[in-house]
C-alpha positions in Angstrom: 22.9 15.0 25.1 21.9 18.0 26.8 18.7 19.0 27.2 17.1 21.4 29.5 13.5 23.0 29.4 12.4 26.2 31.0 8.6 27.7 31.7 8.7 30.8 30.1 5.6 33.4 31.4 4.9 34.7 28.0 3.2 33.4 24.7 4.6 30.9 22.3 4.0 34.0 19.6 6.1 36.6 22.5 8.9 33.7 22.4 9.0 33.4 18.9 9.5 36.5 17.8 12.6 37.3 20.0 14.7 33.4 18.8 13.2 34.2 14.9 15.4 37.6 15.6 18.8 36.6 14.4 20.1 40.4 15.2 19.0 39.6 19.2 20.8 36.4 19.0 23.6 37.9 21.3 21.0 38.8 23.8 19.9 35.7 24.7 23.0 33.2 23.9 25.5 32.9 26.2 29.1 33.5 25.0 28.1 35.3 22.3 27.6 39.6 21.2 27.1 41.6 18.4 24.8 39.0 15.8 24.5 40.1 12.5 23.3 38.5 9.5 25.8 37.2 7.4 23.2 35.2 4.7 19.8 34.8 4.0 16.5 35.9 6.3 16.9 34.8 9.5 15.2 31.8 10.4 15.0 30.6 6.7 16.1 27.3 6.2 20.1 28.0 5.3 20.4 31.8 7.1 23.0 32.0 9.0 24.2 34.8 11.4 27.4 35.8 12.5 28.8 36.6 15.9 31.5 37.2 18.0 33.0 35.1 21.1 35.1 36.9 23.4 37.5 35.2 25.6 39.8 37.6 27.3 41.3 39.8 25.1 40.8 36.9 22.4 37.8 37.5 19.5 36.7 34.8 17.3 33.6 35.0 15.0 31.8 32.2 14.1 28.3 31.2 12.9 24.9 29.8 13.1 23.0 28.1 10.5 19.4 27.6 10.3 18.9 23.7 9.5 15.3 23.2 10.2 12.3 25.7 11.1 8.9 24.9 12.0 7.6 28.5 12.1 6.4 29.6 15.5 7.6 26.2 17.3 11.1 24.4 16.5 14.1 25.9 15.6 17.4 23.4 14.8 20.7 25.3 14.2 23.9 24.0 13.7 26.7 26.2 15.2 29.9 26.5 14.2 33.0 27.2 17.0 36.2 27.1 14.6 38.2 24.3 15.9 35.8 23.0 18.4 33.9 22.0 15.8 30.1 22.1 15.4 27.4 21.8 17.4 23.4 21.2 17.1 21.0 23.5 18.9 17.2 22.2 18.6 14.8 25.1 20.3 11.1 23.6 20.7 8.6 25.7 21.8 5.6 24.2 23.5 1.8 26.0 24.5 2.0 25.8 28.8 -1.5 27.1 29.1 -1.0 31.0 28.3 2.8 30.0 29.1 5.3 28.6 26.8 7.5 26.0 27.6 11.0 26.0 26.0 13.3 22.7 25.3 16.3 23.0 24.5 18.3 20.1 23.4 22.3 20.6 22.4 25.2 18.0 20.8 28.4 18.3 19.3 28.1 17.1 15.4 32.0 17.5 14.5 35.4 17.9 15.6 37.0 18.3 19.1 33.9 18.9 20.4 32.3 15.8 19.4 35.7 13.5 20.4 36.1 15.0 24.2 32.3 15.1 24.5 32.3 13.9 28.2 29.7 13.9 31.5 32.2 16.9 32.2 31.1 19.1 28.9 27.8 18.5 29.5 27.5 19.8 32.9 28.9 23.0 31.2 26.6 22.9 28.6 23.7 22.2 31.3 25.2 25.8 32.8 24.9 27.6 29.5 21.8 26.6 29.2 20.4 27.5 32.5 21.9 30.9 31.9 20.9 31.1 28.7 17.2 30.3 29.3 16.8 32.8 31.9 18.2 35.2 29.6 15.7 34.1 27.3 12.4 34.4 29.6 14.1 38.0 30.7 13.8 39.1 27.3 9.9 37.8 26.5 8.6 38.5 29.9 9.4 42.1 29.9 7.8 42.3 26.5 4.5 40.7 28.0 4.7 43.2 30.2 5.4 46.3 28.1 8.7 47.0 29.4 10.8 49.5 27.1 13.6 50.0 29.2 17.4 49.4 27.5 18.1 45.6 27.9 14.9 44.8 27.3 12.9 43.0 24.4 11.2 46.1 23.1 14.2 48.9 24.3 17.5 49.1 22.8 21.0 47.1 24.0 22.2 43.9 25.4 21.0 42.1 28.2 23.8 41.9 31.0 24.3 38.6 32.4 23.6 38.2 36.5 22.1 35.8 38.6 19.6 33.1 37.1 16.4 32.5 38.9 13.4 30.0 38.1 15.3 27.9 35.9 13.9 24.3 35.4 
């Protein structure tokens, strides 16, 4: 199982409201662009948003589903990668002081993924997760601090992927 937790320099509340977002999805997660909703309200119990994985010149959209909300503190999706199979994301969300500390714990559920599901995959998922944090924290801590500039939790566009410091 792969689990890795990051200390995030922004409120529980700040954190919240960018991972109960399902059109920012594609900011934070790694591998993924463009989220749109596809059913319900995002994080409902049963939404799901759609995305797109690009590999190369390859595209393939797939989809999360919302399988469990606690509002404001745990988030448990189940994502879906076409023949890899599925996978469950849990998101917890923890008071650090005025800090929040993020776990997140990922396993395959179904298909390939689950039946090669090695030490190898989940040093790659360790990866995406470190990448994906930081990501993450970029996002909230800029809108603690007010910042409006594109790429940023309160300005427009994608956050571009570069080199991940303080990770846990």
């Amino acid at each position: 199982m792969a689990v890795r937790h990051h200390l995030i320099k922004a409120s529980p509340e700040a954190v919240w409201s960018v991972i109960a977002d399902g059109s920012r999805y594609a900011q934070w997660v790694v591998g993924t662009s463009e989220s749109r909703p596809k059913r319900g309200h995002w994080p409902d119990l049963g939404a799901a948003i759609e995305y797109e994985v690009r590999l190369g010149p390859v595209r393939m959209t797939n989809e999360t589903v919302v399988r469990r909300c606690v509002e404001g503190a745990v988030l448990e999706l189940e994502a879906h990668a076409g023949l890899l199979g599925t996978a469950r994301i849990a998101i917890e969300l923890r008071s650090w002081g005025e800090q929040c500390l993020v776990i997140v714990d990922e396993h395959p559920l179904r298909g390939a993924g689950g039946a090669l599901h090695n030490a190898g995959l989940e040093a790659l998922i360790q990866l995406r997760h470190r990448a994906m944090l930081a990501r993450l924290a970029r996002l909230c801590e800029a809108r603690a601090a007010g910042d409006t500039r594109p790429g940023t939790a309160t300005g427009e566009g994608a956050v571009a992927a570069g080199p991940e410091a303080g990770h846990a």
